[in-house]
C-alpha positions in Angstrom: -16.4 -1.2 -0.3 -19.5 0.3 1.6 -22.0 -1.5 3.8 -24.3 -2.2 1.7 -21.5 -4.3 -0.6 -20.5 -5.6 3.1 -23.8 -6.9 3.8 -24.6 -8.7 0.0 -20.6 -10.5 0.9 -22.3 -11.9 4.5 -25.5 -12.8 3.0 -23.7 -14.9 -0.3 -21.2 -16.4 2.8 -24.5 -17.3 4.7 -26.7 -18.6 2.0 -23.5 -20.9 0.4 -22.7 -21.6 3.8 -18.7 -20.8 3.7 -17.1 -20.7 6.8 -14.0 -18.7 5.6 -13.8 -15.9 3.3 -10.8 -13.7 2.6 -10.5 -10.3 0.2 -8.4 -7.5 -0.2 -9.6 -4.6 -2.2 -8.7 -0.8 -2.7 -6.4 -1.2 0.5 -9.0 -3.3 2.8 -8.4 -6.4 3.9 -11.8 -8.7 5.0 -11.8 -11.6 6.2 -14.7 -13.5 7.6 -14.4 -16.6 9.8 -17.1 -18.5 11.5 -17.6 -21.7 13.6 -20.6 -24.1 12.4 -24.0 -23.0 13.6 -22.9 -19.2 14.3 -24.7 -16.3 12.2 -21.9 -14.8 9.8 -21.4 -11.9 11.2 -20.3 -13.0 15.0 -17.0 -14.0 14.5 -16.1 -11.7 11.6 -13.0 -9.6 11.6 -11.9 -6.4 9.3 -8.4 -5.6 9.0 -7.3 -1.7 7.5 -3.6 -2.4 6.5 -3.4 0.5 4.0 -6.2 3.2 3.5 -8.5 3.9 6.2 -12.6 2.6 6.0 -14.8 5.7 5.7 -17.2 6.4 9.0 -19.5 3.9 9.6 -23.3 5.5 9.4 -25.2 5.3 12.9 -28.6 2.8 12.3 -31.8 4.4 11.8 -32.7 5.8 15.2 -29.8 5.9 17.1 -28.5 8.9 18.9 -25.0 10.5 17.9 -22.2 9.4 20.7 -20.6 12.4 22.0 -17.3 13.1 21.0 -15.5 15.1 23.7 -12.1 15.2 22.4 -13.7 15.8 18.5 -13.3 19.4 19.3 -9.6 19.5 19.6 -7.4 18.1 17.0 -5.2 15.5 18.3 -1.3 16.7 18.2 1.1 13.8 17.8 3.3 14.2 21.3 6.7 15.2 20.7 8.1 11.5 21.2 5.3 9.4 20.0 3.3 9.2 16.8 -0.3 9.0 17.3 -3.0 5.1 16.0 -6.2 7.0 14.9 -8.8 4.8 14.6 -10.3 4.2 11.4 -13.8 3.8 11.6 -16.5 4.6 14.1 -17.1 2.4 16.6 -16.6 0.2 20.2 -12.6 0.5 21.8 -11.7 -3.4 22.9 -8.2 -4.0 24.3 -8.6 -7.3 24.4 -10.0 -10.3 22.2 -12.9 -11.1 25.1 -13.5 -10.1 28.4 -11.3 -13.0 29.8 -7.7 -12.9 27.7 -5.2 -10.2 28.6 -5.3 -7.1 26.2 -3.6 -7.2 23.3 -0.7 -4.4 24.1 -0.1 -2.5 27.4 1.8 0.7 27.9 5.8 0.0 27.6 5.0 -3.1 24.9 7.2 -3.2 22.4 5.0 -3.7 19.1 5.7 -5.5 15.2 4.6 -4.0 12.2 0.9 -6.1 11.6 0.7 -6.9 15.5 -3.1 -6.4 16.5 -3.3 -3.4 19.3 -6.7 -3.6 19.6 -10.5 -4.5 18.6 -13.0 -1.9 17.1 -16.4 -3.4 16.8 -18.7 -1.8 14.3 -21.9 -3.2 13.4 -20.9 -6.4 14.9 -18.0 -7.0 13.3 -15.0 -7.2 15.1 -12.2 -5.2 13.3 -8.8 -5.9 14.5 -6.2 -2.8 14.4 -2.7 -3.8 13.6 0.3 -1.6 14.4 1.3 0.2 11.3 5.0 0.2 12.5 7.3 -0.9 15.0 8.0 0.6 18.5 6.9 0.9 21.8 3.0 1.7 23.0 3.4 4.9 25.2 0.0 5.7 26.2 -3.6 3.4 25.2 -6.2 6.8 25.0 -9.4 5.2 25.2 -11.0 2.7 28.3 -12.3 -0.6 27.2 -15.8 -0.5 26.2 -15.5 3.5 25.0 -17.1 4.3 22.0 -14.8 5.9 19.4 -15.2 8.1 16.0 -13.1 8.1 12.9 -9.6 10.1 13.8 -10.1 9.5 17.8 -6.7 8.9 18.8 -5.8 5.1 20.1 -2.7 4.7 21.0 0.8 6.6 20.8 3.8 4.9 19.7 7.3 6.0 19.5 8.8 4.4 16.2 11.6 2.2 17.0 
């Protein structure tokens, strides 16, 4: 699924007026939820369960964001297995500015639990732990823009 399959899903949803839309394709899990009134796209959430979404393409006109860490490949620490992010995006630790993040250092965390928010292109995608264990370190601040690979998290299995 690309963005351009993305956006022709939003407009259908916007045009029939459906205000919840669920699919699962080649890995990818979408689903789209939003209140009456709002625009499609402000409450919409992606979910990567198996494969990860290719890089997102910056809009026409927008600078690159620097990628300081891009430089050196991110080692999984010896007791801890490295979250990468899967697209290209905006690092949230919480679900809005005023609810407690999702995970903190020392959690323990469920396989499918939600670690954290990546917004790309306005659409919040919600990262779910892809096993169980405890969070040992949260890489990025809240707010940071992230690439494709950037590590997240570290988690020692359980």
């Amino acid at each position: 699924m690309d963005i351009s399959d993305l956006k022709e899903i939003l407009r259908i949803l916007e045009a029939q007026d459906i205000t919840e839309f669920e699919l699962e394709q080649d890995g990818v899990k979408l689903r789209v939820c939003r209140s009456s009134g709002s625009p499609v796209g402000a409450l919409a959430a992606v979910t990567s369960h198996l494969a990860p979404v290719p890089a997102a393409v910056a809009p026409p006109g927008a600078a690159p964001s620097p990628a300081p860490e891009a430089a050196a490949p991110a080692e999984p620490p010896a007791n801890g297995t490295l979250v990468k992010s899967p697209i290209v995006g905006t690092f949230y630790r919480a679900p809005d500015p005023n609810s407690p993040p999702f995970v903190s250092v020392g959690d323990r965390v469920k396989v499918g639990q939600v670690l954290c928010i990546i917004e790309a292109m306005k659409l919040m995608n919600e990262i779910e732990a892809e096993m169980a264990g405890e969070v040992l370190r949260i890489h990025p601040e809240n707010g940071q823009p992230v690439q494709y690979g950037d590590p997240l998290f570290t988690v020692r299995p359980a």
